[in-house]
NUBALO-14063 format. One record per residue (C-alpha): residue number from 1; residue in one letter; x, y, z. Coordinates in Angstrom, 3 decimals. Example, Ala and Ser with C-alpha at 12.3 -4.5 7.8 and 13.67 -1.06 7.14 Angstrom:
BEGIN
PT   num   residu       east      north         up
PT     1        A     12.300     -4.500      7.800
PT     2        S     13.670     -1.060      7.140
END
This chain:
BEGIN
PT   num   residu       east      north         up
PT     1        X      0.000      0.000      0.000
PT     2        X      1.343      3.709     -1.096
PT     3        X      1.541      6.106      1.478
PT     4        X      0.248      9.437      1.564
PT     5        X      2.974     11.818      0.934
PT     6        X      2.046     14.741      4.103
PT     7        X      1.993     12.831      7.561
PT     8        X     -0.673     14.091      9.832
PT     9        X     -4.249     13.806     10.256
PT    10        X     -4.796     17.044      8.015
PT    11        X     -2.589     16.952      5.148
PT    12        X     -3.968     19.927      3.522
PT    13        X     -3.013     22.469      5.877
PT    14        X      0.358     21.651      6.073
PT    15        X      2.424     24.963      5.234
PT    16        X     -0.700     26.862      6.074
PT    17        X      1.135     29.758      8.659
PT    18        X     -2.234     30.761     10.102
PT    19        X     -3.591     29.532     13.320
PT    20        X     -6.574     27.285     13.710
PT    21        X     -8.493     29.993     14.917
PT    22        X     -7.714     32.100     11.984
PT    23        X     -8.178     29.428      9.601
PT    24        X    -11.739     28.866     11.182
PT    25        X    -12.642     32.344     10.764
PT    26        X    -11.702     32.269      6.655
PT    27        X    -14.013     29.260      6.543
PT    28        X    -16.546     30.658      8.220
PT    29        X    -16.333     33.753      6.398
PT    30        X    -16.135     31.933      2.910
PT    31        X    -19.174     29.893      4.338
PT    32        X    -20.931     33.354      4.543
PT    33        X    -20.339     34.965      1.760
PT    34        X    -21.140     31.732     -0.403
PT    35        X    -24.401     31.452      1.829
PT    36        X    -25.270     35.238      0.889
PT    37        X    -24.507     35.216     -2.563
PT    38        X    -26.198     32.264     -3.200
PT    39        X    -28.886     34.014     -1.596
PT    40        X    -28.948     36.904     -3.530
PT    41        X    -28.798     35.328     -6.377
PT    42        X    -31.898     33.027     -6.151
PT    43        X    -33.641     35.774     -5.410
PT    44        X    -32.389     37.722     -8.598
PT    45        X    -33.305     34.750    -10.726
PT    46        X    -37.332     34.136     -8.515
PT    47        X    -37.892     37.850     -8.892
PT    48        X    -37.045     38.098    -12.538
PT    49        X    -38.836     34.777    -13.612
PT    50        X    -41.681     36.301    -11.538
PT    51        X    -41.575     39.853    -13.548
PT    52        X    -41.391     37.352    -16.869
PT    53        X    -37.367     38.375    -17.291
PT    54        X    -34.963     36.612    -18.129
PT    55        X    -32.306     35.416    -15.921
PT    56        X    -29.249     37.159    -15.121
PT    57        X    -26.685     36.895    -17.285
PT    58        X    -22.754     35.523    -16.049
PT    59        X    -21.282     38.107    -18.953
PT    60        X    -23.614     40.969    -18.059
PT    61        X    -21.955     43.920    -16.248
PT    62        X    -25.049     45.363    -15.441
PT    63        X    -26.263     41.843    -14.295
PT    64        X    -23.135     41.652    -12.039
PT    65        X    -23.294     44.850    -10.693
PT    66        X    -27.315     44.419    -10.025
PT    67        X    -26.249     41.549     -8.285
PT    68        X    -23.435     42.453     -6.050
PT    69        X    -25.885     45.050     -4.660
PT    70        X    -28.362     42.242     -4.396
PT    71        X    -25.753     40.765     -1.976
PT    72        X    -24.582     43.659     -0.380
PT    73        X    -28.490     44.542      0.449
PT    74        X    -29.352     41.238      1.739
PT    75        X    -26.302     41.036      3.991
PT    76        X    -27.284     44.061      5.594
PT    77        X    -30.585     43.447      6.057
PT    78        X    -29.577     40.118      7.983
PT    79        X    -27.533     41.691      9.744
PT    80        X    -30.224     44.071     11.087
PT    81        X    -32.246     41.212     11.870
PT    82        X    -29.533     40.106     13.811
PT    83        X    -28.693     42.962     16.012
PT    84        X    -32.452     43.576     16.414
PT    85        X    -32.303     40.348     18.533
PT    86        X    -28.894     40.333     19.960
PT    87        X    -28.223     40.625     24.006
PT    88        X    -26.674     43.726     25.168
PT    89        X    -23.124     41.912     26.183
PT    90        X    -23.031     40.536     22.924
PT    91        X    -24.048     43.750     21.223
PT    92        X    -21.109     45.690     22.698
PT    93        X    -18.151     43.022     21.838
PT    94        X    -20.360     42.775     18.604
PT    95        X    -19.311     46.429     17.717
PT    96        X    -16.008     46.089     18.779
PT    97        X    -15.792     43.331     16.076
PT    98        X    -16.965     45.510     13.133
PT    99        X    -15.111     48.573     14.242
PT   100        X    -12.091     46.470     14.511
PT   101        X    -12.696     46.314     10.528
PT   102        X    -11.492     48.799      7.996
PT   103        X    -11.894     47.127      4.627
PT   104        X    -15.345     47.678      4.186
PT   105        X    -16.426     44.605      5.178
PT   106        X    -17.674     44.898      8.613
PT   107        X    -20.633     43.742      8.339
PT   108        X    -19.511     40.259      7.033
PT   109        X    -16.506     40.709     10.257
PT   110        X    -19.666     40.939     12.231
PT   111        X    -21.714     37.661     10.921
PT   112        X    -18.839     35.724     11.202
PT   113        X    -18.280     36.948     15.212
PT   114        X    -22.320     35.925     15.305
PT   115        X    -21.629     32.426     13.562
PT   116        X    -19.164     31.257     16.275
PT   117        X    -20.908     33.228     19.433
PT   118        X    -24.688     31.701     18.375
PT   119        X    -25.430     28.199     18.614
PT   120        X    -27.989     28.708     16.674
PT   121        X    -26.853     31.208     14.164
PT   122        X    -26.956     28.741     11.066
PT   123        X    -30.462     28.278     11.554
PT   124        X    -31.723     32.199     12.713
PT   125        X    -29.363     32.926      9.556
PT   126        X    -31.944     30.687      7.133
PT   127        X    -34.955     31.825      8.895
PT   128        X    -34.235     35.733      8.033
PT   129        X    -32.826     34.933      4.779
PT   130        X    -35.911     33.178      3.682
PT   131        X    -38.409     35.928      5.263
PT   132        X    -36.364     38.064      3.675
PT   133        X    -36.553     36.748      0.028
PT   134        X    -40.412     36.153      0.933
PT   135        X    -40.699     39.952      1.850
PT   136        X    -38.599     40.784     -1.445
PT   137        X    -40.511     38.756     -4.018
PT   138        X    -43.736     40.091     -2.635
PT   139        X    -42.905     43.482     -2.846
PT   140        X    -41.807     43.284     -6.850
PT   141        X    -45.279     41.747     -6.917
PT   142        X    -47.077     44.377     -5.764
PT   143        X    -47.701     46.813     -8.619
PT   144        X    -46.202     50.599     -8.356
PT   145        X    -47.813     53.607     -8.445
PT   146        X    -47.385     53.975    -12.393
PT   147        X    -48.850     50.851    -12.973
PT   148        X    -51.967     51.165    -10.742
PT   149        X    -52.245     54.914    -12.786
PT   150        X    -52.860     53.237    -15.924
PT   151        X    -54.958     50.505    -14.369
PT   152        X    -52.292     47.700    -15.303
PT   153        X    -52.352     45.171    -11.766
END
């Protein structure tokens, strides 16, 4: 029987310099943004087959800018749900967390402090992301104030 060339029970970290805990936090925040994105982009696709569009396009710059503020909207808006329901001691080391950021991605910082503080965050994360696609679609349904002028519902 061959053996496997890297010894250890983890062969493809070896020569990774980080520490566990930092290499927990990239997966977690890879996790996320997959998560969101994926997100977003269901509900891009739902809300255009639902408005008789067709679906974004991978080649499309105005398709990939519509949907990096897609993702950029939703992560925010889970995030609010978040800190709408989160304790006041976690709150405070909460803001510490996203103030501790400078790249302009605090509020991802911030989800991925949630995802390893929460127990349940995986599953609160779902919840809001499906009321939140919910809320979204139904709102695109709802005809605007042009339409209901000229009587089209």
């Amino acid at each position: 029987m061959s053996q496997w060339p890297m010894r250890g029970a983890f062969p493809h970290q070896h020569g990774d310099a980080r520490s566990l805990i930092e290499r927990i936090e990239a997966q977690l925040r890879e996790r996320l943004e997959e998560a969101i994105e994926m997100a977003a982009l269901k509900l891009m696709v739902d809300a255009r087959a639902q408005a008789g569009r067709p679906a974004p396009d991978s080649t499309s710059a105005a398709d990939r800018s519509e949907f990096e503020a897609a993702s950029r909207a939703l992560l925010l808006r889970v995030r609010a749900r978040f800190l709408a329901e989160l304790p006041a001691d976690l709150r405070t080391r909460y803001d510490q967390v996203e103030a501790a950021v400078t790249d302009g991605s605090e509020a991802l910082a911030g989800q991925v402090f949630l995802a390893r503080q929460l127990p349940d965050y995986w599953q609160r994360f779902e919840r809001f992301q499906q009321e939140e696609t919910q809320a979204r679609l139904a709102d695109a349904d709802k005809p605007g104030w042009i339409r209901r002028l000229f009587g089209q519902t």
